[in-house]
Biotite code that builds the C-alpha atoms (Angstrom):
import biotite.structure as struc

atoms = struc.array([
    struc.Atom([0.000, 0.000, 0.000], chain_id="A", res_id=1, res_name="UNK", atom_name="CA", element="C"),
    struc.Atom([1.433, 3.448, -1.350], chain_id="A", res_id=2, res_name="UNK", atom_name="CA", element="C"),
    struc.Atom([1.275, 6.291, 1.447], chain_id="A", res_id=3, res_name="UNK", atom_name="CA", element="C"),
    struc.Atom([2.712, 9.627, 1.895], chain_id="A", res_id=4, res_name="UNK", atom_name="CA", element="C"),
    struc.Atom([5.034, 10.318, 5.059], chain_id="A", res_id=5, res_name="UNK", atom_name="CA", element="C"),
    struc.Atom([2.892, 11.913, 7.444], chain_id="A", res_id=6, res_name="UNK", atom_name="CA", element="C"),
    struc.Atom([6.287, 14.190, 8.252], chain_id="A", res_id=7, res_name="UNK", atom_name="CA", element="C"),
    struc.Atom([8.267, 14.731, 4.878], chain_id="A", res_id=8, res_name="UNK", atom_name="CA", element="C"),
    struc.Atom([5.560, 13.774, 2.248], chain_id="A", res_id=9, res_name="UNK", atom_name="CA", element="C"),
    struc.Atom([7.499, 11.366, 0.300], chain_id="A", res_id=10, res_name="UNK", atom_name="CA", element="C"),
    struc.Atom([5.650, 8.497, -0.996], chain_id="A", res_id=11, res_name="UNK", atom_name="CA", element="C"),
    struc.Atom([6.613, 4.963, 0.722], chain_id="A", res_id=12, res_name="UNK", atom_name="CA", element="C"),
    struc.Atom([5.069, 1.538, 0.916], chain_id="A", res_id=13, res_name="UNK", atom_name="CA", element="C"),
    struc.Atom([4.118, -0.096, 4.228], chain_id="A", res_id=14, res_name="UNK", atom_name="CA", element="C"),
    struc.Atom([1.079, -1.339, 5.527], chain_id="A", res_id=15, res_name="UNK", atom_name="CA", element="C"),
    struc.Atom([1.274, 0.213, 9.344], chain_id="A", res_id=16, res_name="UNK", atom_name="CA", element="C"),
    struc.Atom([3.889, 3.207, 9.757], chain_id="A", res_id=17, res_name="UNK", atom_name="CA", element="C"),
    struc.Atom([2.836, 7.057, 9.294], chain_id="A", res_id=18, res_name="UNK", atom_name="CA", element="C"),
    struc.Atom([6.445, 7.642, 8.883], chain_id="A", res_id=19, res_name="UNK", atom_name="CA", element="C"),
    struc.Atom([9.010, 7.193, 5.820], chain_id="A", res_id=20, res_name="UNK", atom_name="CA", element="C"),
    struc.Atom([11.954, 4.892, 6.934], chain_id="A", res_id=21, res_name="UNK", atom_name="CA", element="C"),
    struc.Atom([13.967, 8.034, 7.332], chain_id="A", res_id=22, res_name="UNK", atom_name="CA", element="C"),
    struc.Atom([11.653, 9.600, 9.147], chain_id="A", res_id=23, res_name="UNK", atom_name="CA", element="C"),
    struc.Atom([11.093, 6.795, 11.526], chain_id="A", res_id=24, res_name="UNK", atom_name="CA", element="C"),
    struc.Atom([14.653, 6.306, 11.891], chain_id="A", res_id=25, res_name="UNK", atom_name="CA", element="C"),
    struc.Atom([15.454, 10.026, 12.736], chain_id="A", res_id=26, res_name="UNK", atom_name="CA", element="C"),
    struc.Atom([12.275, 9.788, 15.032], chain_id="A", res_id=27, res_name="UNK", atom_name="CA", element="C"),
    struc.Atom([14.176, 6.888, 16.934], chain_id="A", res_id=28, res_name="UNK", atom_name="CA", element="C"),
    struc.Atom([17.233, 8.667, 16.662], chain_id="A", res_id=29, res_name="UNK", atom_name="CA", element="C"),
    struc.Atom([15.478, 11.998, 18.597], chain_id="A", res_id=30, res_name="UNK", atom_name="CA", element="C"),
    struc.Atom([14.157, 9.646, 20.946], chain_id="A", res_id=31, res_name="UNK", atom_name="CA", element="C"),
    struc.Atom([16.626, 7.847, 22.186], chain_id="A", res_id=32, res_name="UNK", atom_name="CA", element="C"),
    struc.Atom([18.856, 11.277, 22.465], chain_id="A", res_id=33, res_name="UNK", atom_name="CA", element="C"),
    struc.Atom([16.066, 12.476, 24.932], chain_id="A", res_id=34, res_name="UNK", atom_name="CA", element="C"),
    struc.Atom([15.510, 9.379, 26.690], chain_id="A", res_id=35, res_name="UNK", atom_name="CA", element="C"),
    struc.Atom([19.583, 8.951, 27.583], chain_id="A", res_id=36, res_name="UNK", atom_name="CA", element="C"),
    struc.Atom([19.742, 13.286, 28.276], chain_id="A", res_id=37, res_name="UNK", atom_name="CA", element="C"),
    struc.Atom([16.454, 12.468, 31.019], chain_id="A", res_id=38, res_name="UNK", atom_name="CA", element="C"),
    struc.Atom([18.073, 9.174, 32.770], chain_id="A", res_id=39, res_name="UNK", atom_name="CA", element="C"),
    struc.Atom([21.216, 11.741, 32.778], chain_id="A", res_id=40, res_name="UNK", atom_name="CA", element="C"),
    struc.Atom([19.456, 14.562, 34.280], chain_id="A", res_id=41, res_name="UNK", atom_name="CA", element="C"),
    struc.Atom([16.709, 13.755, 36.162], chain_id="A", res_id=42, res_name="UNK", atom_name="CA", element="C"),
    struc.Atom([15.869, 17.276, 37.106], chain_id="A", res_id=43, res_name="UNK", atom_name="CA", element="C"),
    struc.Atom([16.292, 18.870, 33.809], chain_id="A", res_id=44, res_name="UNK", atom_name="CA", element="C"),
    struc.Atom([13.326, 21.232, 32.270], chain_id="A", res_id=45, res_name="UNK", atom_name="CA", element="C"),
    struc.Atom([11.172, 20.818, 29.089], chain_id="A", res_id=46, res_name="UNK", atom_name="CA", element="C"),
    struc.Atom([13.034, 23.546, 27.696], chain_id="A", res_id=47, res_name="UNK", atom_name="CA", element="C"),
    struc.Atom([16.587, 22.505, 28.555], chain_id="A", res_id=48, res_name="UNK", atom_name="CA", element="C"),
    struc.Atom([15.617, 18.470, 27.293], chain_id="A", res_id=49, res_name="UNK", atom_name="CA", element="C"),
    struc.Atom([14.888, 20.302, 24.168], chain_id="A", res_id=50, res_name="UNK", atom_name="CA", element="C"),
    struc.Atom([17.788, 22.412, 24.092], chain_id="A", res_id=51, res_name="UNK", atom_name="CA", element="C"),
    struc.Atom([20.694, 20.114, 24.609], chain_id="A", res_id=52, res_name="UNK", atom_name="CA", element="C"),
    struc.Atom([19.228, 17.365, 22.628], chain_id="A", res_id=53, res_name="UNK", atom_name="CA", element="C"),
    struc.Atom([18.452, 19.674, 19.552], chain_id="A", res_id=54, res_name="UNK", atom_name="CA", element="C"),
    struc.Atom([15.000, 18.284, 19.471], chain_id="A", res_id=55, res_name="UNK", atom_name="CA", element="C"),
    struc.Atom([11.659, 20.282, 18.854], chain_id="A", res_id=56, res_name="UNK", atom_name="CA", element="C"),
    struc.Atom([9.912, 21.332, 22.515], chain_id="A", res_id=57, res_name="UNK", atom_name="CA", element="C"),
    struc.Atom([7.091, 19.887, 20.379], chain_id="A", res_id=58, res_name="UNK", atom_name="CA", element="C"),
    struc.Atom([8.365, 16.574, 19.929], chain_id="A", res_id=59, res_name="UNK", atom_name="CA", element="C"),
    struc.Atom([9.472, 15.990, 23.796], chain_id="A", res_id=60, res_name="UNK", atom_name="CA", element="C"),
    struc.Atom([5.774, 16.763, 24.622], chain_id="A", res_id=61, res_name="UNK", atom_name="CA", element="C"),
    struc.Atom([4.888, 14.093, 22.132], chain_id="A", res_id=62, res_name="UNK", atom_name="CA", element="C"),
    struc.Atom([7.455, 11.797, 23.852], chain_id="A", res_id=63, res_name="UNK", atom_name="CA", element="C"),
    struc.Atom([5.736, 12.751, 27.140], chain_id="A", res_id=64, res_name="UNK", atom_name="CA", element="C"),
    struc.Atom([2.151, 12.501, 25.603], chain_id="A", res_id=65, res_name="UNK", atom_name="CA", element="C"),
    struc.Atom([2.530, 8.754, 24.428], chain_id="A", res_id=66, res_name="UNK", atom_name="CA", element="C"),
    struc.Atom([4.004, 7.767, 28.056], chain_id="A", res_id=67, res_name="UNK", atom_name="CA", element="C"),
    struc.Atom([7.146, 6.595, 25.934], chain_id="A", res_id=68, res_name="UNK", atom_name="CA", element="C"),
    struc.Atom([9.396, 7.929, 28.625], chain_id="A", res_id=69, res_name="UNK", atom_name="CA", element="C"),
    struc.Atom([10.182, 6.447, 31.870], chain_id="A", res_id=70, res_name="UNK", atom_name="CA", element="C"),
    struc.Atom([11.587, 9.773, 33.334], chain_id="A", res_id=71, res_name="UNK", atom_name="CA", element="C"),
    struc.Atom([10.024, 12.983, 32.551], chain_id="A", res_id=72, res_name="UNK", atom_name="CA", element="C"),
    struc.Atom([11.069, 16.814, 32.883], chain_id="A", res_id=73, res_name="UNK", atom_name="CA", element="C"),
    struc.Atom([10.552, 18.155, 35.794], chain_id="A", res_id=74, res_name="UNK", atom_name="CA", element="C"),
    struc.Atom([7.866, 20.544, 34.915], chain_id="A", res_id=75, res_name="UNK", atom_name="CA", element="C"),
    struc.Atom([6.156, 18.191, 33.324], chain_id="A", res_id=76, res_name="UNK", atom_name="CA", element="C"),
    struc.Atom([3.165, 15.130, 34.379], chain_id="A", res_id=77, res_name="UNK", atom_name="CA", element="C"),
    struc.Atom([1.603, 12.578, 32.441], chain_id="A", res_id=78, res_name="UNK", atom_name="CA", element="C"),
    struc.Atom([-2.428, 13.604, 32.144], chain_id="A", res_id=79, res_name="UNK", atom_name="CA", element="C"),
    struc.Atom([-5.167, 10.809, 33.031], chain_id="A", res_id=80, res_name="UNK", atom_name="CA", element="C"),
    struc.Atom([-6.747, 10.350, 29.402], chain_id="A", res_id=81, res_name="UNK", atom_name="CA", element="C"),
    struc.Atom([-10.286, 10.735, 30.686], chain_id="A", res_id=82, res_name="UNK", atom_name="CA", element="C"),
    struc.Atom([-10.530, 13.750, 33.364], chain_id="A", res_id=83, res_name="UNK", atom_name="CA", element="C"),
    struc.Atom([-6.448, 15.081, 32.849], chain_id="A", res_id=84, res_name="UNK", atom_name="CA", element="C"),
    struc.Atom([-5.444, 15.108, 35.983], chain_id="A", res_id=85, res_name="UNK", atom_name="CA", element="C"),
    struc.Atom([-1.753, 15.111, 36.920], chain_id="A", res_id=86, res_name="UNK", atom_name="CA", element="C"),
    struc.Atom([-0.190, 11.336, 37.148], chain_id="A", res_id=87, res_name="UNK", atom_name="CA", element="C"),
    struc.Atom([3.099, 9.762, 37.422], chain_id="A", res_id=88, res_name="UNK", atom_name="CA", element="C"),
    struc.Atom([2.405, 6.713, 35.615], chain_id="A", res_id=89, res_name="UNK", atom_name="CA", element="C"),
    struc.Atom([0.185, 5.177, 33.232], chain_id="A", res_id=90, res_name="UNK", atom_name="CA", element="C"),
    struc.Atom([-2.609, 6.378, 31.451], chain_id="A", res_id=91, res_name="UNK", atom_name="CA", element="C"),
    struc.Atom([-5.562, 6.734, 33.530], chain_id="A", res_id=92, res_name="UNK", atom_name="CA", element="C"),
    struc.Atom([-5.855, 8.189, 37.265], chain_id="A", res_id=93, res_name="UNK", atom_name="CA", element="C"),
    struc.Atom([-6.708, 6.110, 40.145], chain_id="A", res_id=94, res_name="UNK", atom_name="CA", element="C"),
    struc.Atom([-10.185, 7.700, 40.266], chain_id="A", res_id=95, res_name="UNK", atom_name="CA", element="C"),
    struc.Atom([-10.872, 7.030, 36.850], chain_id="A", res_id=96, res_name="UNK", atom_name="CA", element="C"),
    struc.Atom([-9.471, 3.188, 37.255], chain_id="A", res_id=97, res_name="UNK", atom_name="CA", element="C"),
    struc.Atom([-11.935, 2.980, 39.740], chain_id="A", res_id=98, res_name="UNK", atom_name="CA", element="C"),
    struc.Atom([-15.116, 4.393, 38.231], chain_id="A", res_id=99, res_name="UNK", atom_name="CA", element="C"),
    struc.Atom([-14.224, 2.070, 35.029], chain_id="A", res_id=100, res_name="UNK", atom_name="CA", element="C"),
    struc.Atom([-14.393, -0.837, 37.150], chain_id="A", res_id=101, res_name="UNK", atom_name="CA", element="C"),
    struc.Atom([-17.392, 0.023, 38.262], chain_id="A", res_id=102, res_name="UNK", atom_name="CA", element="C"),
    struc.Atom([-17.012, 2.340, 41.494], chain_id="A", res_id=103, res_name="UNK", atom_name="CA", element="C"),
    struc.Atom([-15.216, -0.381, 43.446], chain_id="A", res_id=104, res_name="UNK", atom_name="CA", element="C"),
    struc.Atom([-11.792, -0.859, 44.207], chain_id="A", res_id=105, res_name="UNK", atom_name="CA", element="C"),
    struc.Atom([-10.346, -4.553, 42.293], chain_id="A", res_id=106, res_name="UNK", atom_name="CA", element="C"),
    struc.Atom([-10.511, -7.008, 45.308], chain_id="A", res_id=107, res_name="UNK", atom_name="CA", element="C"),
    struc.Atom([-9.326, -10.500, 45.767], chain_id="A", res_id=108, res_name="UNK", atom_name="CA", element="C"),
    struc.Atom([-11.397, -13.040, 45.128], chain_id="A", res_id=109, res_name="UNK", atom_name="CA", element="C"),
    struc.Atom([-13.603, -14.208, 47.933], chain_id="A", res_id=110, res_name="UNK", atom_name="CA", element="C"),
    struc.Atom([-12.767, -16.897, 49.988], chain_id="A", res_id=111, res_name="UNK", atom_name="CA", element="C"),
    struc.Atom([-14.734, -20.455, 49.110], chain_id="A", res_id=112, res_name="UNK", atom_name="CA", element="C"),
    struc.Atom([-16.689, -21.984, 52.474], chain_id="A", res_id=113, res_name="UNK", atom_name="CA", element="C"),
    struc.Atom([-15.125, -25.886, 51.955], chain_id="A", res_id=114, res_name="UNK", atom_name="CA", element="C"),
    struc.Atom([-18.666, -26.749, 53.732], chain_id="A", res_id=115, res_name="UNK", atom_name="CA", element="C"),
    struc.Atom([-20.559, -25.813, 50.894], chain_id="A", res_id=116, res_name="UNK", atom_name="CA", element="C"),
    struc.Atom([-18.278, -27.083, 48.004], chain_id="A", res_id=117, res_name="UNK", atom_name="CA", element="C"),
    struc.Atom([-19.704, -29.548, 45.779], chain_id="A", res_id=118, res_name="UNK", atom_name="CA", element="C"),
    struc.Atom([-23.521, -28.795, 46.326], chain_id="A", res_id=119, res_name="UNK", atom_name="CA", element="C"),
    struc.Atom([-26.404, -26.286, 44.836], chain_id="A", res_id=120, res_name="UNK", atom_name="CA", element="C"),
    struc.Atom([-26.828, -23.460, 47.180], chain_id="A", res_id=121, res_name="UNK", atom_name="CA", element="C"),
    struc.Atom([-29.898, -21.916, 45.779], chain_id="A", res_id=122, res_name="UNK", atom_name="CA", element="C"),
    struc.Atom([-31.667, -22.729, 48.168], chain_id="A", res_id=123, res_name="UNK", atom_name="CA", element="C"),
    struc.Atom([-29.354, -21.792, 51.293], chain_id="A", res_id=124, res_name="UNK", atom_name="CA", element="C"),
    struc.Atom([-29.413, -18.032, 49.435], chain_id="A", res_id=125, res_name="UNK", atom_name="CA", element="C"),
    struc.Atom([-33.064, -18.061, 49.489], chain_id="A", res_id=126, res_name="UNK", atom_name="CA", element="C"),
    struc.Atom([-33.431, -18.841, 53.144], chain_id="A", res_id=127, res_name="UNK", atom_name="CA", element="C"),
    struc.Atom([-30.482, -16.388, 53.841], chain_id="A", res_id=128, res_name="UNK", atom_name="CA", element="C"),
    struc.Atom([-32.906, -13.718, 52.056], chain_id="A", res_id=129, res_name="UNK", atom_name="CA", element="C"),
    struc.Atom([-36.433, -14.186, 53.736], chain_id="A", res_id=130, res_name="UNK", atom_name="CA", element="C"),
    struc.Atom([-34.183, -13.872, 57.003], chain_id="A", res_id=131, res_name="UNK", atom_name="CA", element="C"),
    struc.Atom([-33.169, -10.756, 56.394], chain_id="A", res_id=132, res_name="UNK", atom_name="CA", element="C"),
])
């Protein structure tokens, strides 16, 4: 399937990548020059990432944005995908995690009464009912 690079225009033929080889390899190559400057200097700024890597303030934010990075600048967070609040890891908040899974927190499973195992209890959660 013929495509145009979604960053130089040039037509190329692959079935899944927005990107030209070149472009994907000097995408790589930008990455991997911000990822090694951040495990470096842990404290360092957007602006100073971008600076002393030579790449685009706009491309470390897309780093940042695709959760690519293990360490971040320090001015800036990983958003939750649904409400944006600030995270340190992942995709989606704690809150959010929770209200997707239906307003409760994941718990272990419960544990089986060995008295009961092997027979119908239909009726034992009937009686348990009209008691209540």
């Amino acid at each position: 399937m013929l495509k145009n690079c979604d960053n130089c225009g040039k037509v190329f033929s692959h079935p899944n990548h927005k990107l030209c080889p070149t472009c994907s390899r000097e995408r790589k190559e930008e990455f991997e020059r911000v990822r090694i400057y951040l495990h470096e200097n842990k404290q360092a700024t957007l602006l100073e990432t971008a600076e002393s890597t030579g790449v685009a303030i706009k491309r470390v934010e897309e780093f940042v944005a695709e959760g690519r990075l293990s360490v971040l600048p320090r001015d800036r967070m990983r958003q939750c995908r649904i409400c944006g609040a600030g995270i340190g890891e992942g995709q989606v908040c704690r809150g959010c995690q929770q209200q997707l899974s239906g307003g409760k927190p994941p718990a272990a499973k419960p544990a089986r009464d060995e008295s009961k195992s092997g027979r119908i209890h239909i009726l034992d959660a009937r009686r348990e009912r009209t008691r209540d």
